[in-house]
C-alpha positions as CSV (number, residue, x, y, z in Angstrom):
1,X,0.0,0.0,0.0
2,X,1.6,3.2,-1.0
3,X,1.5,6.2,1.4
4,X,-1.5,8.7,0.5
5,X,-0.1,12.1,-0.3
6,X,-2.7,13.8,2.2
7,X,-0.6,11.9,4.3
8,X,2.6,14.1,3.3
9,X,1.1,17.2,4.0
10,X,-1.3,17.1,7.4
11,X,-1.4,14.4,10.3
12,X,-4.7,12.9,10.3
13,X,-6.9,12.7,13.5
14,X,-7.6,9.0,12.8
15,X,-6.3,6.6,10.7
16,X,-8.7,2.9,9.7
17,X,-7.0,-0.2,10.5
18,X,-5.6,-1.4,7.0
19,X,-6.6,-4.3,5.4
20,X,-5.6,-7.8,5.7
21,X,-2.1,-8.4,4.4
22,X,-0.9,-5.0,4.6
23,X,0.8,-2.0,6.6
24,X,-0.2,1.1,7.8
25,X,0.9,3.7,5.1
26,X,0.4,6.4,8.3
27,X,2.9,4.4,11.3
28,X,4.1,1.1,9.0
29,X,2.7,-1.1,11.6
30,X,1.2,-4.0,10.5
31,X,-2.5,-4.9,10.7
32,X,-2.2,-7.8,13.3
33,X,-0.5,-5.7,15.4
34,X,-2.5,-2.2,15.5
35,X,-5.4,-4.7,16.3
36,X,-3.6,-5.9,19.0
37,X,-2.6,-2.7,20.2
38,X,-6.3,-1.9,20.5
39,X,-7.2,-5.1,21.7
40,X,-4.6,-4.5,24.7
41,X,-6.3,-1.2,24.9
42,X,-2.3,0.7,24.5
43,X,-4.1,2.5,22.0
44,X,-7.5,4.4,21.9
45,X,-9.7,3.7,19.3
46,X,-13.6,4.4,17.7
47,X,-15.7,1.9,16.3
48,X,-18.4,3.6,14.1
49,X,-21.4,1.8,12.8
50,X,-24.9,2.5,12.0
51,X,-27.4,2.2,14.2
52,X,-28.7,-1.7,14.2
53,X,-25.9,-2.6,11.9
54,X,-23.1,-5.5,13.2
55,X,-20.2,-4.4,10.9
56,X,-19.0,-1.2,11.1
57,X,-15.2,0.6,10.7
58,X,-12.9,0.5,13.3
59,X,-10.5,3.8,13.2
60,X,-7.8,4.6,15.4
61,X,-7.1,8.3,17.0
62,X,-3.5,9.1,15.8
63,X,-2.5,11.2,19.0
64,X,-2.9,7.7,21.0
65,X,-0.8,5.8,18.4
66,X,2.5,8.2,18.4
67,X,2.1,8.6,22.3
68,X,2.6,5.0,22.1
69,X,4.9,4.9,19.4
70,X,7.1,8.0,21.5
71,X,6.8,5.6,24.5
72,X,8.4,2.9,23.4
73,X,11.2,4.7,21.7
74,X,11.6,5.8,25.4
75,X,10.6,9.6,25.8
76,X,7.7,8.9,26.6
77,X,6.4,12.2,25.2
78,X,5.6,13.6,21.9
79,X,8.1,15.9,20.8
80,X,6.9,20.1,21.0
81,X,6.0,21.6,18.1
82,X,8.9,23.7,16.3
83,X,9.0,27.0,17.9
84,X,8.6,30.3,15.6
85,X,11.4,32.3,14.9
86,X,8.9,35.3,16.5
87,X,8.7,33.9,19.9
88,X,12.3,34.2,21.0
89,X,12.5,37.7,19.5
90,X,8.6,38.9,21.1
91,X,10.3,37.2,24.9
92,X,13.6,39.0,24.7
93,X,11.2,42.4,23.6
94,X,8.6,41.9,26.5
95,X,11.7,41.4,29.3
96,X,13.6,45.0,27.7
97,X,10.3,46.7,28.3
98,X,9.8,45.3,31.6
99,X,13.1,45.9,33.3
C-alpha cells in the first residue's frame, strides 16, 4: 500500500485499520499488530457503525498511536511543536520593556 499524499502534508486525526495483508501507510505497523494494540487497549480507538448494523469501521485516534509509538522509543512524550522564529524575538522584547 503506498502512502497517500494527504498523508505528506497534514497528520490525520484517525487513521482505519488497513486491510488484511498489509501496513499502515500512516505508522508502518502491520495490521495484526495495531489490532492488537487496540485489543490491549495501548491505543485508543472508535468503532463507528450504523445504528442496528453488526459491521461497522474501526478507526484509530492518531494522537494515541505516536504517544505509544514515543513511548516505546523511550521519551515517553511527543516531541513540542517547532518553535517560531517570532517567539524568542517577542520574549527577549517583552523582558527589555519590563526591566
Amino acid at each position: 500500500m503506498k502512502i497517500s499524499p494527504r498523508y505528506a502534508l497534514t497528520r490525520p486525526e484517525f487513521i482505519r485499520i488497513p486491510p488484511r495483508g498489509q501496513h499502515c501507510p500512516f505508522c508502518g505497523l502491520s495490521r495484526t499488530h495495531l489490532t492488537e494494540l487496540v485489543a490491549d487497549g495501548a491505543v485508543e480507538s472508535i468503532h463507528l457503525r450504523k445504528r442496528n448494523k453488526a459491521r461497522g469501521v474501526r478507526v484509530i485516534v492518531v494522537d494515541s498511536l505516536l504517544r505509544y509509538m514515543y513511548g516505546q522509543a523511550g521519551t515517553g512524550i511527543l516531541p513540542a511543536p517547532p518553535k517560531s522564529p517570532f517567539s524568542a524575538a517577542s520574549a527577549a522584547a517583552q523582558s527589555e520593556a519590563g526591566e
